[in-house]
Legacy VTK file of the C-alpha trace (Angstrom):
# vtk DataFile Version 3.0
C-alpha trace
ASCII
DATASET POLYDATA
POINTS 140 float
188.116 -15.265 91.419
189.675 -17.023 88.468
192.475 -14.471 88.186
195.557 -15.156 89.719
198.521 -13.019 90.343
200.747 -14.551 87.674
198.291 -13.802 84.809
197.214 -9.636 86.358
201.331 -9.063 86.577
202.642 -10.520 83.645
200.016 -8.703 81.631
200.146 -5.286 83.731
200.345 -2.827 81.312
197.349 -3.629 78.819
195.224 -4.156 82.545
196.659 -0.394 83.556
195.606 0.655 80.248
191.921 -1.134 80.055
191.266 0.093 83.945
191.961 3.613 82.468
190.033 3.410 79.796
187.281 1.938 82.411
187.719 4.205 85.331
190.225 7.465 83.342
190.214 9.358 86.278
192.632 6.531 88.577
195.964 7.714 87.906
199.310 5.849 87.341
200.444 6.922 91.072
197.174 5.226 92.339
197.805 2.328 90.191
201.336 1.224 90.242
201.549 0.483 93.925
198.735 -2.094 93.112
200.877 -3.735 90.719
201.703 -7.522 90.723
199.084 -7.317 93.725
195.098 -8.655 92.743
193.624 -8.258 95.688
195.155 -4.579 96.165
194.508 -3.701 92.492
190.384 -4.693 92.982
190.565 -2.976 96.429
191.890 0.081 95.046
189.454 -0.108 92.028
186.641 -0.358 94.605
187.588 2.334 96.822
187.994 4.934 94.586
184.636 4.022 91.758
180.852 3.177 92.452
182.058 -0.559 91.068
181.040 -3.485 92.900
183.569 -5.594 93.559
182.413 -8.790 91.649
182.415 -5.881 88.863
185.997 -5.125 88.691
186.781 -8.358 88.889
184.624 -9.394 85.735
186.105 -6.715 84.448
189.807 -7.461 84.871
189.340 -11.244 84.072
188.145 -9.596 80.829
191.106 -7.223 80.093
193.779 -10.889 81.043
191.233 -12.956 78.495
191.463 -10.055 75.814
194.994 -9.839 76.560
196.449 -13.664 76.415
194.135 -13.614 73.170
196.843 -11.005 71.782
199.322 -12.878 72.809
198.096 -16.048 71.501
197.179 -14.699 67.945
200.762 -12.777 67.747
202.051 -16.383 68.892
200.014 -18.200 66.107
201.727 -16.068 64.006
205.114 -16.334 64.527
204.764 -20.023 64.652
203.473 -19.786 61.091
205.858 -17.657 59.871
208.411 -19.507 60.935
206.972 -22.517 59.293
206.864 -21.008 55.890
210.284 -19.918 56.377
211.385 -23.619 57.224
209.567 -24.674 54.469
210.809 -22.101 52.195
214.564 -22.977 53.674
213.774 -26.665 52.367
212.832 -25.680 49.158
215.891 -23.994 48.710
218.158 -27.014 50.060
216.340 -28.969 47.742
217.491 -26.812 44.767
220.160 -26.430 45.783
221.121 -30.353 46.177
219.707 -31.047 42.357
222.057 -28.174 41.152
224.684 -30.093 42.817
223.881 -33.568 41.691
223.518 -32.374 37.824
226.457 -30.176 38.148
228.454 -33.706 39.704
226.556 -35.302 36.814
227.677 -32.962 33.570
230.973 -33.312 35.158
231.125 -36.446 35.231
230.070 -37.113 31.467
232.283 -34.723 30.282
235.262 -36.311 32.185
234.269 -39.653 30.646
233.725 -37.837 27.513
237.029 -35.869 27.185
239.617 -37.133 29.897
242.418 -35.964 28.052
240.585 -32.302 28.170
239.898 -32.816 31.435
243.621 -33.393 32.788
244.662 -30.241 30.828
242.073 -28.531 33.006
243.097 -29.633 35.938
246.826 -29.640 35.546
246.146 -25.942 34.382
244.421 -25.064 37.370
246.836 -27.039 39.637
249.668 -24.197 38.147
247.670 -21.376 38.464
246.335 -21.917 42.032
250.252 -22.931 42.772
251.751 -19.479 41.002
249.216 -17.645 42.597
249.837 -19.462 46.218
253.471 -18.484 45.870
253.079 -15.306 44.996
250.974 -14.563 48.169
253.577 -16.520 50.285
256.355 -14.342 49.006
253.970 -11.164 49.548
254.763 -11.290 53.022
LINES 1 141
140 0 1 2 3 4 5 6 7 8 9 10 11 12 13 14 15 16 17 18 19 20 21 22 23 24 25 26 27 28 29 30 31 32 33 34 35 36 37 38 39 40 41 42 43 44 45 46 47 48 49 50 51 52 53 54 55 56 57 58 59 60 61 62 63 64 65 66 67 68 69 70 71 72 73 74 75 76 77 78 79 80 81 82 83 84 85 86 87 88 89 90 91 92 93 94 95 96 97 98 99 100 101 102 103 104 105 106 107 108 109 110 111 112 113 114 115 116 117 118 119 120 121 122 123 124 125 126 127 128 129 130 131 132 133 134 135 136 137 138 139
């Protein structure tokens, strides 16, 4: 059998469901004892149906293959979502850093352009950061 107990248990409840939709008269109670347990799980199947063994476990290699297909797809697409979202997170850094650099840039110019202007400006805003710093010290 190709099955192993890794792959039956960690995909137990799409198996429980397939073996229901299978065989719907095994119940939960007759199930769950079988669970993380093959050989118990295809003795159980083959005890209480008219399945030959080789059957069930045709059968239940099925339900694990259908089920690590899920799993694979849903992984496929997380992975790609998440590269679109990296790629989408560069775009925006990229922006970003040519907003900065022509922002540096204009400032820069106009500086050159205007440096009288442009220690007005700053001296202004070096008083009105400092009246509004002391204000909020004396606040307290």
């Amino acid at each position: 059998m190709s099955l192993d107990q890794k792959s039956i248990d960690g995909a137990w409840e799409h198996v429980k469901q397939k073996v229901h939709e299978r065989w719907g008269h095994l119940t939960d109670e007759e199930l769950e004892p079988c669970r993380g347990n093959l050989e118990q799980l295809v003795g159980r199947i083959d005890e209480k149906t008219a399945e030959a063994r080789e059957e069930v476990e045709r059968y239940l290699e099925a339900a694990v293959a259908d089920e690590e297909g899920i799993l694979d797809k849903a992984s496929d697409a997380v992975v790609e979502r998440a590269s679109q979202a990296a790629e989408a997170a560069q775009q925006a850094a990229a922006h970003v850093s040519d907003s900065a650099r022509n922002s540096y840039v204009q400032t820069r110019r106009m500086v050159q352009n205007r440096p009288a202007g442009s220690l007005a400006v700053c001296f202004g805003v070096g008083v009105v950061t400092g009246l509004v710093f002391g204000l909020l010290v004396q606040g307290k």
